[in-house]
Each structure stands twice: as C-alpha cells, then as structure tokens.
N, C-alpha and C positions, 0 to 999 in steps of 0.2 A: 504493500500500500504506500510505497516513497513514490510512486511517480504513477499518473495516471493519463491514460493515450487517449489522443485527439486523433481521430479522423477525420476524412473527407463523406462525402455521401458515395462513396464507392468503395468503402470501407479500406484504403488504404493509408496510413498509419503518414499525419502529417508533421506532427508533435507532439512532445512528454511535457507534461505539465506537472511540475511539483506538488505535491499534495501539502509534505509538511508547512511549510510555509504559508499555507489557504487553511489548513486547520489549525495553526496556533494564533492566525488573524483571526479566525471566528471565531475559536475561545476565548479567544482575550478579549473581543468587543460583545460577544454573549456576553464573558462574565459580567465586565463595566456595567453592559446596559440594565443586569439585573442589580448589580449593587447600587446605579442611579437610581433603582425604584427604592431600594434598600433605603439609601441615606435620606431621600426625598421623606419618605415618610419618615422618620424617625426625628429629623433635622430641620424643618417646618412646623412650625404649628400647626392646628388644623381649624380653617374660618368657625364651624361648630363641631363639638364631638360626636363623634361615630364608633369610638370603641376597635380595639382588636389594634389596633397599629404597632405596636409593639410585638404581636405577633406573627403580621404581615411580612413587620421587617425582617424579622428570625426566617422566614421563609423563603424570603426573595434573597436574604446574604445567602443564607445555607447552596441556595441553587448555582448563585455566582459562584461559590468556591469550587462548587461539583463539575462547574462548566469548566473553569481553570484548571482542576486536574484532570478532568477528561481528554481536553485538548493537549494533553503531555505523554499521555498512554492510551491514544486512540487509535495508535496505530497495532497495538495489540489484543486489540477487542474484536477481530472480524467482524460479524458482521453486522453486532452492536454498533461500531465504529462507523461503517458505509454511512448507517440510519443516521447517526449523528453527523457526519457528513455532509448527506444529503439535508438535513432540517435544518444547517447551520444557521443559514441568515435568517428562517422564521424564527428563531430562537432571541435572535437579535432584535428583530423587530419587535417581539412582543416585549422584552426585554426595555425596552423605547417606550413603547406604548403603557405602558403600566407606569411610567415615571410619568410620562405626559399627561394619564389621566388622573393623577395623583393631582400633580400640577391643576390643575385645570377645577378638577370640584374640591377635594379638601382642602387644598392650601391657597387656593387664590381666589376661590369662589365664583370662578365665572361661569361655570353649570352648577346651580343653588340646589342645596336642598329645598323639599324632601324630591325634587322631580327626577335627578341625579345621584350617584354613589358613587364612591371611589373604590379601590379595588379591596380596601381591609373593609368598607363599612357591608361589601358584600360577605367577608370571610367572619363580619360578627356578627353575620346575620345566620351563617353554617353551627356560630359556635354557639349561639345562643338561644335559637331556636333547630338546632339539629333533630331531637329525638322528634319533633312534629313532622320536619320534614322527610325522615326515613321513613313516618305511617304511609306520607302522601305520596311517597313515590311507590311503597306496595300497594297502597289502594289503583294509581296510575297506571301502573303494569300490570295490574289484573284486569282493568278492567280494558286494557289499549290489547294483553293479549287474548282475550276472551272474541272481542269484536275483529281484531287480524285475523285470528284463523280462523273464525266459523266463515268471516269474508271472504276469505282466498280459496275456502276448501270450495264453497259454494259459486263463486268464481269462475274458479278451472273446471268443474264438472259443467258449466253452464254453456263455460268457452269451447271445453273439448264438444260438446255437441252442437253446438250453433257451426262451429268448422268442419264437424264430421257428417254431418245431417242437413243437405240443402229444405225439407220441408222444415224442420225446428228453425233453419236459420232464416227461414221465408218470414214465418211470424216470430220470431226470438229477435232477429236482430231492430227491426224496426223501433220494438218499444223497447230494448235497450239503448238506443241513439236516442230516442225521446228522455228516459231517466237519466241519462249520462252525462249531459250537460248541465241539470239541474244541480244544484251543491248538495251536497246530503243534509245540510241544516237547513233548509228549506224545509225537508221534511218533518221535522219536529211535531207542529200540530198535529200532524196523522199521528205520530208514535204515542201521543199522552193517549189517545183512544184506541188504539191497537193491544198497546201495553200496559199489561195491571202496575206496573211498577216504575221508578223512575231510572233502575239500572238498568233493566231491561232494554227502555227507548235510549238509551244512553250507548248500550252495546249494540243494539240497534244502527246508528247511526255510523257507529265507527267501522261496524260490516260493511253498512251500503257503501263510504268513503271507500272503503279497500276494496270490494269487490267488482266493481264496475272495471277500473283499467284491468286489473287480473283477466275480467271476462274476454273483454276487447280485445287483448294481447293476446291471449291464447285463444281465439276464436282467428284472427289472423295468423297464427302459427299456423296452426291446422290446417286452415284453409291455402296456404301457398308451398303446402309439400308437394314435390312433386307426382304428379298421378302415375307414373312410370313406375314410381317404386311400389305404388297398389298392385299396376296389374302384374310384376315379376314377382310379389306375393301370391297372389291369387293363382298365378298359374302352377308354384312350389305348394299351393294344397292350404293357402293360410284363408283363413278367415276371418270377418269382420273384428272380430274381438278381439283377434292377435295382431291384424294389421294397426288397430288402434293403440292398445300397446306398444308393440316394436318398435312401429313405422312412425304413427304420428305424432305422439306423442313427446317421444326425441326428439324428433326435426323440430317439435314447435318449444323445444324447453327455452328457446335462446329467448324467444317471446316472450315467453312465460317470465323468464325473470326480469326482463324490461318491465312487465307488468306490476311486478313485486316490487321492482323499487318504484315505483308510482304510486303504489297503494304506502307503501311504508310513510314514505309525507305527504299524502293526502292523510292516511289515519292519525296523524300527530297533528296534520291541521285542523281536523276537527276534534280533538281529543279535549283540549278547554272547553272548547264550548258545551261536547257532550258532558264534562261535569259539571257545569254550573246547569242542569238541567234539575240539583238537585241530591246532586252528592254530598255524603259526609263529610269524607274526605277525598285526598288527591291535588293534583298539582296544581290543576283546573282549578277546584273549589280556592285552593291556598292562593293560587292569584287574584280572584276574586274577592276575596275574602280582604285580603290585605290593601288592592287595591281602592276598598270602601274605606279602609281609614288611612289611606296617601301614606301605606310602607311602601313607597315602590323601591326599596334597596330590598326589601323580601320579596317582591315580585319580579324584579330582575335576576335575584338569587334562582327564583324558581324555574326562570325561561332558562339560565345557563344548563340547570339540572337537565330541564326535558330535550335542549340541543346538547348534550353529551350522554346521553340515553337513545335520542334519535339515531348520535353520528354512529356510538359504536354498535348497535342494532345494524346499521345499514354495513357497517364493517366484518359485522358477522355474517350477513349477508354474501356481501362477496369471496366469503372465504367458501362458504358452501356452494356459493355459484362455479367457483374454481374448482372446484374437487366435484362437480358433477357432471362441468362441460368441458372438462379436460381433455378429451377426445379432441376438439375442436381448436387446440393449438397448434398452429403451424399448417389448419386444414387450406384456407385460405392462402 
C-alpha cells in the first residue's frame, strides 16, 4: 500500500502515486478538523445552555487522536486501511462541519434556539432522554417491519402474476396505475373504517407505501423475460409452475430489488405520519410529541435516529442483493 497506480482508460499503467504522503495529509487535517470541533466547544461559551458539551468535546478529541494514529499504521491495517482511505476527506469534512455548526448556533447564535441545535445539544438530548428513545425506536421497527413485509410479500405475489398472467394483468394493472400515484396517506380516512384499530391502519399504510413499487417492478420483471426461454422450457417437458420459478422469477429478481429499494423510502416516508395516527409510542409519535412543545433539538435527534436506521437497512439490503444476484457479475 506505498504507492498506488494510475491508469489511463485502457488500462495501461501511466503513474504511481504515493499513498503515504495522501494518508498522513488526511490524518492530520481529519484529526485538526475534529479537535477544531473539540476546542470550539469547550473554548467558547455557549449564547444559552444546552448541556453535554463537555462531553461532546471528550468525543470529538478522542476521534482526533484515533484519526492521528491511524494515519501512522494504516498502512498495516488492509483492508480497514483502503476504507479509511477511501472516507479520508469525508472525515475531514464533517470534521469542518461540526466546528462550523458549533460556530454558528451555540457560540454565536446566529441559528437561535429552540429552532436550531448544535451538535452536543443533540448528544444531551441521546443522554438525557435515551431510555425513551430506545422504547420509540422498538415501537418504530415493529411497526415499519410489520407493514414492509406483509407489503412486499403481497407485492411480489401481485407482481409475479400481473407479469405472468396477461388476463390478471388486463384488469390488475389498470387499477394499480390508478392507486399508485395516489400517496398512501391519502388513504387514511378509508383505514379508520376498515380498521378496528389505530395500528392496524397504521400498518396498513406503510404496506400500501411498500407494496405498490414492489408490484410495478416485479410485474415489469416478469413481463420482459425473454419468451425464448419459455418455449426451450416447454419443449425440455417444464411446466407453468417451474417455468415460473426457474425462469421468471430470476430474470425479474434484478427488478425486484429496484423495487425494494423504492418501497424501503417510501415506507420510512410514511412511517411519521402513520404514527401520529395514534401511536403510543415511536419515533413518529416522539416527533410529534416534542415538536408540540418546540424541542426541536429532540426532534432533530429523532430524524438523525430514523436516517441511520433507514441508511443501514438499505445497506443491509444491498448486501443481500449481492449475495443473490451474484451470478450477474461480469454477465454484462
């Protein structure tokens, strides 16, 4: 890892570019940037109190020094070291960003409370109401996976036969282009009368959200495999059930997970609203809730929580997409 090749687009080797040198610049302006959020809060006062700053700062030196000795024996870390490589200048940036925002609302007040937070008045919002907030994200995830997968199973079975079935897709597809463009909170009114209960319409909703693209995508899977490989099934003795299996099923997986990630933020964009339909708890409610008496530093705490639940859901996602379209490497 001393020296890392540059090519041309014809892959012939035009020059060696030093690494070490690119990695003890990004550790040392990583670390700075993180010990500038460091000192910044510590070394400032702050326009009003927000709490936790002193252990903000413990957080952000801690990282700076991590960053410093990483970039000294990174080149001994394989493929940890790439990783850190590669993220070097995000590291920096947020590095920047977090002193700037420090800057900006606690120390000079030019984004005022309560409309605004700095980055400790979000971390003594983790520390001081934490135990509330780990109910609302079990409440959150039960109820976000409850309506994903009955959505997506109901979906794909809806999809596989509107692509496999020109009579289901004669009257199925129509009035699925009709509900499909509607938002799924549209729907609400219908669900208080459908449903004896308020989780119910709640899981409800975050179905209909997931399961429409799910449908779509895998209804267009289906439908643009090639018909070739029907009839060299049919003639080797296969029949409808297997062709549907084998055949189409595969070919449309690549659909299929276009569709899942579509449904994954669609069901997270409606997942607030489906709990303030009535929820106890949850992430939804806790925004809600908070934002009726102007915490928006707990309601901004709680949007960070549900995009790093989103991101790495979606990151789990692609790890299962890789490990089941693996065939599909190098086909193209």
């Amino acid at each position: 890892m001393t020296d890392a090749v540059q090519t041309n687009g014809e892959g012939a080797i035009t020059a060696r570019v030093p690494i070490f040198p690119r990695l003890w610049r990004d550790g040392l302006l990583a670390g700075l940037s993180w010990c500038a959020a460091s000192v910044v809060t510590v070394s400032l006062p702050d326009v009003v109190p927000w709490g936790s700053g002193q252990f903000f700062a413990l957080i952000t030196g801690g990282i700076a020094a991590a960053l410093i000795v990483l970039a000294l024996v990174v080149h001994r870390l394989g493929r940890v070291g790439e990783v850190l490589i590669h993220y070097g200048p995000w590291l920096i940036a947020i590095g920047i960003w977090l002193a700037l925002w420090e800057l900006t609302t606690a120390k000079f007040g030019w984004l005022p409370k309560p409309f605004f937070s700095p980055p400790h008045g979000l971390l003594n919002v983790y520390v001081t109401d934490g135990q509330r907030l780990l109910i609302c994200i079990g409440y959150t995830l039960r109820l976000w996976a409850l309506g994903f997968l009955s959505g997506i199973v109901v979906g794909y079975v809806v999809g596989v036969a509107l692509g496999w079935s020109k009579r289901f897709s004669y009257w199925g597809m129509p009035l699925l282009k009709l509900i499909g463009p509607v938002p799924a909170t549209a729907w609400i009114p219908c669900t208080f009368y459908f449903f004896p209960t308020t989780f119910g319409a709640s899981i409800f909703i975050v179905a209909l959200a997931s399961g429409i693209p799910v449908a779509i995508l895998t209804a267009s899977g289906v439908g643009s495999v090639n018909r070739a490989f029907y009839d060299v099934g049919r003639i080797l003795g296969a029949d409808n059930r297997y062709l549907i299996r084998r055949v189409a099923i595969p070919a449309a997986m690549p659909h299929v997970f276009v569709g899942l990630f579509m449904a994954l933020y669609y069901s997270f964009a409606v997942l607030v609203v489906a709990e303030m339909l009535g929820a106890k708890y949850g992430l939804g409610w806790y925004i809600q809730f908070q934002t009726a008496y102007s915490g928006y530093a707990n309601v901004y705490a709680a949007l960070l929580i549900m995009a790093l639940l989103c991101a790495g859901i979606i990151r789990l996602l692609f790890v299962v997409r890789d490990r089941l379209l693996g065939w599909q490497q190098g086909f193209i």
